[in-house]
C-alpha positions in Angstrom: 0.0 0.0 0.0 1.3 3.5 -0.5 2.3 5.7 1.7 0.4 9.3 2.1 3.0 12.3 2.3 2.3 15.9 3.2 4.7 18.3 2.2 4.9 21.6 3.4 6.6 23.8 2.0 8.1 27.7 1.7 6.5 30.0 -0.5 8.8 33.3 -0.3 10.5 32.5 -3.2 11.0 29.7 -6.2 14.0 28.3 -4.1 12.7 26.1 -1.8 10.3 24.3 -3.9 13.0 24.2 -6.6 14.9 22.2 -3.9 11.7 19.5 -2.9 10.5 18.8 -6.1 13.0 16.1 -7.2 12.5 14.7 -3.2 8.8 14.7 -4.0 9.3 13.1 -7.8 11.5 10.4 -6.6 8.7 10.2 -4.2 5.6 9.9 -6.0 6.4 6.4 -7.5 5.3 4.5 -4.2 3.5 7.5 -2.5 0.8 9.4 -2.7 1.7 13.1 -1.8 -0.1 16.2 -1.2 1.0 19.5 -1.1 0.8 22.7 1.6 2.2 25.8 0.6 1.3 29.6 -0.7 2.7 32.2 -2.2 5.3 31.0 -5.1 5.1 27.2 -2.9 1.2 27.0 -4.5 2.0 28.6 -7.5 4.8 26.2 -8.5 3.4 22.6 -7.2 -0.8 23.3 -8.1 0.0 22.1 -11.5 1.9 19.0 -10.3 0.3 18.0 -7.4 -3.0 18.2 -5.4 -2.2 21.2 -2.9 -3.7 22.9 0.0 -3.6 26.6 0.0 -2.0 27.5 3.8 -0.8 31.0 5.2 2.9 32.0 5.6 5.7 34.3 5.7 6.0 37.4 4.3 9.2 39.4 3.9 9.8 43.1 3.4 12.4 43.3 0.4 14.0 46.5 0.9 17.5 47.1 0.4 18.8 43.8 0.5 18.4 43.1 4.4 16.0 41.4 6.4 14.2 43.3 8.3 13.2 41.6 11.6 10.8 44.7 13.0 9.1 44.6 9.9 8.8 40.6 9.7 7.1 41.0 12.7 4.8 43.8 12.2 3.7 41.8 8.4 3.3 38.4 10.7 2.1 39.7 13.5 -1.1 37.1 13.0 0.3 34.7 11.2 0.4 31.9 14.3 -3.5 32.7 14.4 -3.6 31.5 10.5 -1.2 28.1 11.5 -3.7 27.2 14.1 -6.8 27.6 11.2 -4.3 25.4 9.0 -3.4 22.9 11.8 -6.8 22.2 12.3 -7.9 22.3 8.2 -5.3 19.6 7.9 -6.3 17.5 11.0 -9.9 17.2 9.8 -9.3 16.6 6.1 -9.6 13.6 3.9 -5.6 13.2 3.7 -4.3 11.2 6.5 -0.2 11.8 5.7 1.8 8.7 6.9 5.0 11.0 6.8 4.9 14.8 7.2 8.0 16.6 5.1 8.5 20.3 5.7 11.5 23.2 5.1 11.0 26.3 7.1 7.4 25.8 8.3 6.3 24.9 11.6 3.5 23.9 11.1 4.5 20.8 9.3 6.2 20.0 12.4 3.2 20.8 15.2 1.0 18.7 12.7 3.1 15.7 13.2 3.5 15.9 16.6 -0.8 15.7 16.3 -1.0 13.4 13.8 1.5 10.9 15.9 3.6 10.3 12.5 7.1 11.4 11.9 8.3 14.6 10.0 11.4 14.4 7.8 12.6 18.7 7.7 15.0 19.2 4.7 16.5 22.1 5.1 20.5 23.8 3.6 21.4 24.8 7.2 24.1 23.1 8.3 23.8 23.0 12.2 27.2 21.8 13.4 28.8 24.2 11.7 30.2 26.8 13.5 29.3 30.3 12.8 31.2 33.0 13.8 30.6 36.9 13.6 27.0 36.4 14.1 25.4 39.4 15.2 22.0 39.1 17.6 19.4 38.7 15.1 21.4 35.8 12.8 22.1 34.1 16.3 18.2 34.1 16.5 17.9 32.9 13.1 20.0 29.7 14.1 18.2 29.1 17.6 14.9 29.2 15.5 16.4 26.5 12.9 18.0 24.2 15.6 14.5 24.2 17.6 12.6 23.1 14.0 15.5 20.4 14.0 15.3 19.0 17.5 11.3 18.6 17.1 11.5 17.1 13.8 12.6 13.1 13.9 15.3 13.5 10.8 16.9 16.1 9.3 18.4 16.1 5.8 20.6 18.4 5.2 21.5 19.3 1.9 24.9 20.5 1.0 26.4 22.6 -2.3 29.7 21.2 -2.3 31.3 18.4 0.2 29.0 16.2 2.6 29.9 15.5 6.2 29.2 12.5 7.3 25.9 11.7 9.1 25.6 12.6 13.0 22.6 11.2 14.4 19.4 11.7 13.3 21.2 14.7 10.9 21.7 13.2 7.3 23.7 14.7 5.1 23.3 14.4 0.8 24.7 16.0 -2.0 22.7 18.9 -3.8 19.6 18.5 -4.7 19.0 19.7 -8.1 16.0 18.7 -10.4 18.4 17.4 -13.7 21.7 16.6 -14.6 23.5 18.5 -17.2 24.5 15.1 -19.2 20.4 15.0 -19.4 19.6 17.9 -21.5 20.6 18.5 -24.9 24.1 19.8 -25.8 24.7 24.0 -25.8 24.8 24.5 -28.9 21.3 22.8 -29.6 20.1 24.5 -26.7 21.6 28.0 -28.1 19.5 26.9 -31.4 16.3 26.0 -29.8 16.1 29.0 -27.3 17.4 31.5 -30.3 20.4 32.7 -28.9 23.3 33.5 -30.6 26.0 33.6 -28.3 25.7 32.5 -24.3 24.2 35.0 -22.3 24.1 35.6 -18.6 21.5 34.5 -16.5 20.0 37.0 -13.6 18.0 34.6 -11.4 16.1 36.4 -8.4 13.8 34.0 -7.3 10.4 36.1 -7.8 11.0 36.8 -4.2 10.7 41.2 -3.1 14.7 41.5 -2.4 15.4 39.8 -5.6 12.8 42.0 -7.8 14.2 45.5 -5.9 18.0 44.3 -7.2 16.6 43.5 -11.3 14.8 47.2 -10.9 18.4 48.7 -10.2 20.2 46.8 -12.7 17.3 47.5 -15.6 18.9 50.9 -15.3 22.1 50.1 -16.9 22.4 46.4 -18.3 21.3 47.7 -22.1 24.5 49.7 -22.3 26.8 46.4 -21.6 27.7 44.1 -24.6 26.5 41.1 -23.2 22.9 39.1 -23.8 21.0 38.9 -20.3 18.0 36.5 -19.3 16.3 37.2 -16.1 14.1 35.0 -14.2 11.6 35.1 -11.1 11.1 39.2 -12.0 7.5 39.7 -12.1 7.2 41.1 -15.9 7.7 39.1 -19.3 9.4 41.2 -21.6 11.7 41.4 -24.5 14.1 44.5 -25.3 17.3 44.8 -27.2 19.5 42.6 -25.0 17.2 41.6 -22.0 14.9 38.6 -21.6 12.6 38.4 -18.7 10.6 35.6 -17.5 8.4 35.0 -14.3 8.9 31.4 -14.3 10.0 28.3 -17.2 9.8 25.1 -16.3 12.6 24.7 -18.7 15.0 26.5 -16.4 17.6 24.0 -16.4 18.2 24.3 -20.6 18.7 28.4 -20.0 21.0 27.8 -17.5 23.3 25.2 -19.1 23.8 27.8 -22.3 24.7 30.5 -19.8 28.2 31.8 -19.6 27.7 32.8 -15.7 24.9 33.5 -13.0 24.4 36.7 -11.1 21.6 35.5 -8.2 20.9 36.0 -4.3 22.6 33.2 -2.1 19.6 31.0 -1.7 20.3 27.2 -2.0 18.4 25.8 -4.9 20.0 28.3 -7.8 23.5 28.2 -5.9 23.2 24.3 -6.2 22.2 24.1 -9.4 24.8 26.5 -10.3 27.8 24.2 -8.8 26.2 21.0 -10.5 26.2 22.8 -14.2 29.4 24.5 -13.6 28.5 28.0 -14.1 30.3 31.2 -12.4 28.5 32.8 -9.9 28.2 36.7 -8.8 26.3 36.4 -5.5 24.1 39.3 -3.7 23.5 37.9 0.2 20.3 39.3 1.7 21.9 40.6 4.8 20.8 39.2 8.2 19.7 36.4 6.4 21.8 33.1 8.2 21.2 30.7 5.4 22.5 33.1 2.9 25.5 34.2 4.5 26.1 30.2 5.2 25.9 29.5 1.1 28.1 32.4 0.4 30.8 30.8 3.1 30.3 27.4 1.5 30.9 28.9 -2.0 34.0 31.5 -0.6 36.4 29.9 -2.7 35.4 30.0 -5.9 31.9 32.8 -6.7 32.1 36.5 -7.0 30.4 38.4 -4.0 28.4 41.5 -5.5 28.2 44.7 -3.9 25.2 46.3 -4.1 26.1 49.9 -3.4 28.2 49.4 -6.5 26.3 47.3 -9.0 27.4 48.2 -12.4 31.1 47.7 -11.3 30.2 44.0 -9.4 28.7 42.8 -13.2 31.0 44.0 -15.5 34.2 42.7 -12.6 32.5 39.6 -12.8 31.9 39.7 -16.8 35.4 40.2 -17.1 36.3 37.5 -14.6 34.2 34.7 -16.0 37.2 32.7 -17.6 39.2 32.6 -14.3 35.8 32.0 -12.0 35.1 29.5 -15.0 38.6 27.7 -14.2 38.3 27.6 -10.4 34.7 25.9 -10.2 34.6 22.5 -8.7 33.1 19.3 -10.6 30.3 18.3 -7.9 28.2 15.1 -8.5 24.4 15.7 -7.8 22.9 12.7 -5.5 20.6 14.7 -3.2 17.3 13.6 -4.6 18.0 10.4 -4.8 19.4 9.7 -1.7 16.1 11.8 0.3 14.0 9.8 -1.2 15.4 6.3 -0.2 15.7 7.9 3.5 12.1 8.7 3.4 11.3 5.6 1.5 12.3 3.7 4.6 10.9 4.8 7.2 7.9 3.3 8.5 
């Protein structure tokens, strides 16, 4: 018999469903699986899967920087709306065998109820060491580590090297939703999608910091010689050298023609980035602890932006691509796979 599995997930941005939906295709072959989420969550799965609409965050985008007075005053009532939820998902139809969740507590207090286990999957590595946290990051990690220590396994997903598993922490390799070697070659790609030379991807996430940083750079990127796709601004448009999408599925094909990725530091276009080889110029929302942990992680070898100086980050990076090219690592994607035979197990 299969198994029923309620995913809840994130619906700031694209990322975090990005990073589930392999899990949750892997998944689907012995399991039957319904979705919670809102915001870009509901818009991405409701085509995929059967999903519940639920409340959740909401982030001011200003500035690059979260703003924890004003994530307060725009959730103020948001734990009223998880207890409405809680209790929608208690008394419907769907009785999950296995609750999966990211960022959302609710997934986890709906467990706890339901007397089943939750699996979190999360990029947050919690025995690393963090240092130069100021108070509201420290928060940030007391916040993740109590979502852990309720949850009965964790699976952490890395971007470059694995540690190896400590408890009921599991650690797997990115999770990404296809392998290069399983699209088409570039220069069919380059044909299909009418380019003609590689251009340079912008990848925001459709979430508010991501859309304030496109508005700044639509300023200036038609004056620089380069072809640029963006993705997760909330326009389609063509002009001269610029391509904008909300959302395509086919993501993956863009970004294996690109020559380089300028994109925010959250895990699921990072990841995909370090699996398909491609440069990275990287704008951290500030105060954000996952962010700041993916930029460490990736230290070595992407371009950090500044955003007080935005023209001069691109066109550093345009002229860096070759060596940031060079220095990349080759990382093997096994994430998905490895999830789903974690959560295929259990019982």
């Amino acid at each position: 018999m299969k198994k029923n599995v309620l995913a809840v997930i994130t619906g700031v941005g694209y990322g975090d469903p990005v990073r589930e939906e392999p899990v949750l295709d892997a998944l689907k072959r012995y399991a039957n699986i319904k979705i919670a989420g809102y915001g870009k969550s509901y818009d991405f799965f409701r085509n995929k899967f059967e999903v519940i609409k639920i409340h959740g965050y909401r982030l001011l985008g200003y500035n690059l920087r979260f703003q924890f007075f004003g994530f307060l005053f725009m959730n103020a009532f948001l734990p009223i709306f998880w207890l409405i939820d809680i209790v929608r998902l208690l008394t419907g139809r769907f009785k999950p065998n296995i609750v999966i969740t990211d960022f959302e507590p609710i997934g986890i207090f709906l467990s706890k109820l339901s007397r089943v286990p939750c699996v979190s999957i999360f990029a947050f590595d919690p025995l690393v060491e963090h240092k130069e946290l100021n108070w509201l990051t420290k928060l940030q990690v007391w916040y993740i580590k109590l979502l852990y220590k309720w949850s009965d396994i964790v699976i952490v997903s890395s971007l470059i090297k694995k540690r190896k598993n400590v408890g009921k922490y599991i650690y797997v390799g990115p999770i990404v939703r296809r392998q290069p070697n399983e699209l088409p070659s570039e220069s069919t790609l380059l044909r299909k999608l009418k380019f003609k030379r590689k251009p340079i991807m912008i990848s925001v996430g459709g979430s508010a910091f991501g859309v304030n940083l496109v508005n700044e750079m639509l300023t200036f990127l038609e004056e620089i010689d380069e072809d640029f796709i963006i993705f997760g601004y909330p326009a389609s448009f063509t002009r001269k050298n610029l391509r904008s999408y909300i959302f395509q599925e086919d993501f993956l094909e863009y970004l294996k023609i690109s020559k380089g990725v300028i994109t925010l530091a959250g895990y699921s276009t990072l990841a995909e980035c370090v699996v398909f080889g491609k440069p990275m110029l990287v704008f951290p929302i500030e105060n954000h602890v996952e962010q700041q942990a993916n930029v460490f992680a990736l230290k070595n070898f992407a371009m950090l932006g500044n955003k007080t100086e935005l023209k001069k980050s691109i066109l550093n990076f345009i002229k860096d691509l070759p060596e940031l090219k060079r220095k990349m690592p080759n990382v093997k994607s096994d994430g998905s796979e490895t999830a789903n035979v974690i959560i295929g197990a259990m019982k």
